[in-house]
N, CA and C atoms as an extended XYZ file, in Angstrom:
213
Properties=species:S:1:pos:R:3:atomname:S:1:resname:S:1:resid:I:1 pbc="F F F"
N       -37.000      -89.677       -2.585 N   UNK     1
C       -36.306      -88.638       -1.872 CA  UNK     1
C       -36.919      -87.269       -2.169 C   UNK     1
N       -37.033      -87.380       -3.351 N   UNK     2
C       -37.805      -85.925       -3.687 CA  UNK     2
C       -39.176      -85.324       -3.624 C   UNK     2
N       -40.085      -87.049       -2.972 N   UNK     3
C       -41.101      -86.149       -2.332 CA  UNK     3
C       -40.868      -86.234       -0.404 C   UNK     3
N       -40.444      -86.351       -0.127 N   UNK     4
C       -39.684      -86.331        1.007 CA  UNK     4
C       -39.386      -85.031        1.503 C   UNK     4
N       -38.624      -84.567        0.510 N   UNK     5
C       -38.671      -83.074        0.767 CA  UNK     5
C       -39.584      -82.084        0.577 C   UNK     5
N       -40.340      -82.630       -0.745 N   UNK     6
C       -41.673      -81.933       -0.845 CA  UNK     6
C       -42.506      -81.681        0.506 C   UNK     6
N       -42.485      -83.426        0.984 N   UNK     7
C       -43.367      -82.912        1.999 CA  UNK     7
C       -42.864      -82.214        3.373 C   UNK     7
N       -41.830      -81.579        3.493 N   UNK     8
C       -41.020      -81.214        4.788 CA  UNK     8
C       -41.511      -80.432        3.994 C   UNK     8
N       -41.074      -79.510        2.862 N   UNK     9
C       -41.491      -78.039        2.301 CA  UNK     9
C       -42.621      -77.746        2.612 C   UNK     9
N       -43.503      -78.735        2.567 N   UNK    10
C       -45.280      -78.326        2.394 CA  UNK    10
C       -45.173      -77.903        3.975 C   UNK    10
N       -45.041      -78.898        4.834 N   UNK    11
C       -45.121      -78.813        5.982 CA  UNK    11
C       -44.754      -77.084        6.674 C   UNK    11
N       -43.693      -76.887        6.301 N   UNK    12
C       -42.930      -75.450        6.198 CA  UNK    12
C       -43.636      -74.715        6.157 C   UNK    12
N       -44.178      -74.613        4.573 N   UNK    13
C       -45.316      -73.700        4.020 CA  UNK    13
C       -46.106      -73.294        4.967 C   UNK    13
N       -47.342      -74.156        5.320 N   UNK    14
C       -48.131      -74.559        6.348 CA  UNK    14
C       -48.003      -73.796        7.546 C   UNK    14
N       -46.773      -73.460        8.021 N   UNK    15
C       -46.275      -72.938        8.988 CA  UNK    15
C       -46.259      -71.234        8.519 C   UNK    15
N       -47.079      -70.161        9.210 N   UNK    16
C       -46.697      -68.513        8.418 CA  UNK    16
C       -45.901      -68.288        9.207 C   UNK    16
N       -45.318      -68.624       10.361 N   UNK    17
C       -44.370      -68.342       11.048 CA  UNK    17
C       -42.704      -68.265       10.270 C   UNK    17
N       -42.748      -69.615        9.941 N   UNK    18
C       -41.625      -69.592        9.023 CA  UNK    18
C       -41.535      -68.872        7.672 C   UNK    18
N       -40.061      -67.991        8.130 N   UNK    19
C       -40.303      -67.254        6.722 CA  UNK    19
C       -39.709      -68.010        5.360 C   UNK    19
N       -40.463      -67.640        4.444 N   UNK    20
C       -39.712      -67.992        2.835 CA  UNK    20
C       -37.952      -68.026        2.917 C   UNK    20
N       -37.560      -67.442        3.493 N   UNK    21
C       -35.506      -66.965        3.317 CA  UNK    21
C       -35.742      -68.262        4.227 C   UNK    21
N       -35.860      -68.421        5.584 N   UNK    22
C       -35.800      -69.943        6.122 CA  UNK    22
C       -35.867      -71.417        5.203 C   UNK    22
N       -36.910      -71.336        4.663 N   UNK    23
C       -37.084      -72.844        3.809 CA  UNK    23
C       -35.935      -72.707        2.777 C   UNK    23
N       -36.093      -71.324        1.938 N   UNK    24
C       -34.976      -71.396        1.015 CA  UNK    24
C       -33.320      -71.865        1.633 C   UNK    24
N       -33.218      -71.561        2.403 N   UNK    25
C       -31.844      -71.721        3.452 CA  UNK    25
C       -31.641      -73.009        3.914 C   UNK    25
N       -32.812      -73.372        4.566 N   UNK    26
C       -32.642      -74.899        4.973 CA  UNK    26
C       -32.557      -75.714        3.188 C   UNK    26
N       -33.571      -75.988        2.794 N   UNK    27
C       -33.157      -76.655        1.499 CA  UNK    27
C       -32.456      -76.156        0.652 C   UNK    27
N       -31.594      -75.609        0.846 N   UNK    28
C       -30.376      -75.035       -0.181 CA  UNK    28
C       -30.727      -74.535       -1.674 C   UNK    28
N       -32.209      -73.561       -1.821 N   UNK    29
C       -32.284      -73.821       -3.212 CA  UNK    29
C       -31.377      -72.145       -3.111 C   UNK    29
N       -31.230      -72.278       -4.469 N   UNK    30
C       -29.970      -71.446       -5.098 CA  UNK    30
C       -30.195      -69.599       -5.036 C   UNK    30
N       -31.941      -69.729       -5.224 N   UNK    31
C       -32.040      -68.377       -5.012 CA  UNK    31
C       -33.877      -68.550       -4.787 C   UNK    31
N       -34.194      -67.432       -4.413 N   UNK    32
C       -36.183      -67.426       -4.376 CA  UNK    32
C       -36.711      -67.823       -5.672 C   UNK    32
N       -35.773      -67.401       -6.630 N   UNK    33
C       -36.895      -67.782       -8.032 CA  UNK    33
C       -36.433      -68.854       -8.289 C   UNK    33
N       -35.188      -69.884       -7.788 N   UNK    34
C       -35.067      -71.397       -7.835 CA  UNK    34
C       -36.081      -72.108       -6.756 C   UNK    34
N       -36.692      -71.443       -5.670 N   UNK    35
C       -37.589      -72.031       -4.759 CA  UNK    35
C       -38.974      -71.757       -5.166 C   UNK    35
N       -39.391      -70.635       -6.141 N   UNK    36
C       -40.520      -70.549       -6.466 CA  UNK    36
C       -40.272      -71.606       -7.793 C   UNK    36
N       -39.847      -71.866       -8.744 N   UNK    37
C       -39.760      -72.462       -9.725 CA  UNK    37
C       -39.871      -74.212       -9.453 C   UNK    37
N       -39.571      -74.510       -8.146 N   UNK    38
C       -39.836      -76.085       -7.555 CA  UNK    38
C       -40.592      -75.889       -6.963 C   UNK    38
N       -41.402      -75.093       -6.572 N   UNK    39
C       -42.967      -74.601       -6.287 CA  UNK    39
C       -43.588      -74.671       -6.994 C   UNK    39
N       -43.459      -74.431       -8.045 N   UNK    40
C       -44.419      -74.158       -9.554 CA  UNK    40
C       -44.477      -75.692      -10.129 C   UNK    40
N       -43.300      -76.338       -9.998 N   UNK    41
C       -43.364      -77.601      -10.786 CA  UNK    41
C       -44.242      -78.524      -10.096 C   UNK    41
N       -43.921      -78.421       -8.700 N   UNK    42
C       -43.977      -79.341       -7.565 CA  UNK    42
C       -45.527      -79.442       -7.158 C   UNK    42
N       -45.914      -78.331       -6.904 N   UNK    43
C       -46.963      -77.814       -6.166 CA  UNK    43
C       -48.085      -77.114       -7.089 C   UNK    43
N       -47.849      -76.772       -8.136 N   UNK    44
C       -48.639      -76.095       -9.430 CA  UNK    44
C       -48.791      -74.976       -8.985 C   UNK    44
N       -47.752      -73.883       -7.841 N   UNK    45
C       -48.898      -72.765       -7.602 CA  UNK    45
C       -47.428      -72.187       -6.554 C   UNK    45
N       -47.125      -70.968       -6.992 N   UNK    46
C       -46.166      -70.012       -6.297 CA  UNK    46
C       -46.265      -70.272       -4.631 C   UNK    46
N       -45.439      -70.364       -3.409 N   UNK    47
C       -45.017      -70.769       -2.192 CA  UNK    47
C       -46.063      -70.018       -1.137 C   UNK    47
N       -46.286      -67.879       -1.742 N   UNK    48
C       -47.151      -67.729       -1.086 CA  UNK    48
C       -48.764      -67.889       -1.565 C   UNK    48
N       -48.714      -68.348       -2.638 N   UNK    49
C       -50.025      -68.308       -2.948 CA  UNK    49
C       -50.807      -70.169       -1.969 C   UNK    49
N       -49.648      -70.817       -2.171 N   UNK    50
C       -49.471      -72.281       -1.286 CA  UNK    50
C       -50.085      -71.990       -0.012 C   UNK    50
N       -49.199      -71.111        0.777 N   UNK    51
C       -49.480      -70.455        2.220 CA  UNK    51
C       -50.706      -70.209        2.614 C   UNK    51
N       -51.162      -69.363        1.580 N   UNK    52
C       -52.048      -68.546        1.579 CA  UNK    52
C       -54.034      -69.559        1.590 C   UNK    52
N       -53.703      -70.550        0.746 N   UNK    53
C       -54.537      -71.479        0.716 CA  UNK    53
C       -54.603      -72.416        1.589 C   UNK    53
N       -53.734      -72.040        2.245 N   UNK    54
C       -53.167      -73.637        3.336 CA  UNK    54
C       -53.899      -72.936        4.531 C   UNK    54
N       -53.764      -71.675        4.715 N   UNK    55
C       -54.187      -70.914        5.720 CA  UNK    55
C       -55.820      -70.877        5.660 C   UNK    55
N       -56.451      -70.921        4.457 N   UNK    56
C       -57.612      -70.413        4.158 CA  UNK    56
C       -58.432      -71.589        4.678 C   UNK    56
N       -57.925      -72.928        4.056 N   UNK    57
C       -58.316      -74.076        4.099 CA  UNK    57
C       -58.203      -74.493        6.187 C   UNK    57
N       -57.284      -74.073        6.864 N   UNK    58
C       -57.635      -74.543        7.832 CA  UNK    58
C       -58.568      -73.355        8.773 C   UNK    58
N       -58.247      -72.734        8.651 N   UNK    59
C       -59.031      -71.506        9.286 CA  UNK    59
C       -61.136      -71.903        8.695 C   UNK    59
N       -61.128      -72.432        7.545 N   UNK    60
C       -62.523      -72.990        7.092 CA  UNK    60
C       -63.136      -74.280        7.984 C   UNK    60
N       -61.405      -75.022        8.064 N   UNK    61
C       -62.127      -76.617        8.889 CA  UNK    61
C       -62.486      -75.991       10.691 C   UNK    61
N       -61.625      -74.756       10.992 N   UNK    62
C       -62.322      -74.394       12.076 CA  UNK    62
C       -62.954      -73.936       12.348 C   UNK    62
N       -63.839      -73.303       11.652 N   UNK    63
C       -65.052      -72.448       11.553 CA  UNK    63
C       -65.997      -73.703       11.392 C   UNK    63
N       -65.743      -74.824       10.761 N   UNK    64
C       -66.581      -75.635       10.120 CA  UNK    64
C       -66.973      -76.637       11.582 C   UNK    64
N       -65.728      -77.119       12.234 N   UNK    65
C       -65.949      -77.320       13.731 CA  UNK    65
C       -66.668      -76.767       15.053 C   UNK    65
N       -66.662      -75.438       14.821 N   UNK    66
C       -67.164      -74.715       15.545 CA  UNK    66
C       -68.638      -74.737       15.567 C   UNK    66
N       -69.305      -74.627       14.329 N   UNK    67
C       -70.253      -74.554       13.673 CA  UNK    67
C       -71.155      -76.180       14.219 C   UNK    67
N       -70.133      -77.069       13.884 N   UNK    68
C       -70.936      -78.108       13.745 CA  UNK    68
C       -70.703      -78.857       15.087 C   UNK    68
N       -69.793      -77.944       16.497 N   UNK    69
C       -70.116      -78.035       17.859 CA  UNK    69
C       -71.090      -77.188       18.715 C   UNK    69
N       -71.788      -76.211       17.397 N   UNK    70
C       -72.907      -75.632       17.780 CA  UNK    70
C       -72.294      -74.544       18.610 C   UNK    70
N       -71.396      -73.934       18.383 N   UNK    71
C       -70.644      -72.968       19.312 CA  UNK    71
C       -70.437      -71.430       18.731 C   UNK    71
C-alpha cells in the first residue's frame, strides 16, 4: 500500500503543474514538513528538489530525441 502511494506521489511530482499544497491535501499529510519528511525517507531527496530532477531528466530524453531524429 505504501508504495502505491509513493508511486501516485511520484507521479504528482512529475507533474509542475500540480502544486505541493495539492499533493499535501490529497494525501492527507499533516503539514509540508510531514510531506517533505516522507520525501526524504521515501525518495532520499526533498519534493522540489524531486521535481526539479524529474524535469531535468525529461527535458534531456527530449533533446536526446531530437538529436538522434537529426532535427
Amino acid at each position: 500500500m505504501q508504495q502505491q502511494k509513493l508511486n501516485k506521489i511520484t507521479a504528482k511530482l512529475n507533474n509542475k503543474e500540480i502544486p505541493f499544497t495539492e499533493i499535501i491535501d490529497e494525501f492527507e499529510f499533516s503539514s509540508a514538513a510531514h510531506f517533505t519528511m516522507f520525501c526524504k525517507k521515501y525518495l532520499n531527496t526533498m519534493p522540489s528538489q524531486f521535481r526539479k530532477e524529474a524535469i531535468l531528466q525529461r527535458e534531456d530524453r527530449i533533446e536526446q530525441i531530437f538529436k538522434n531524429a537529426g532535427v
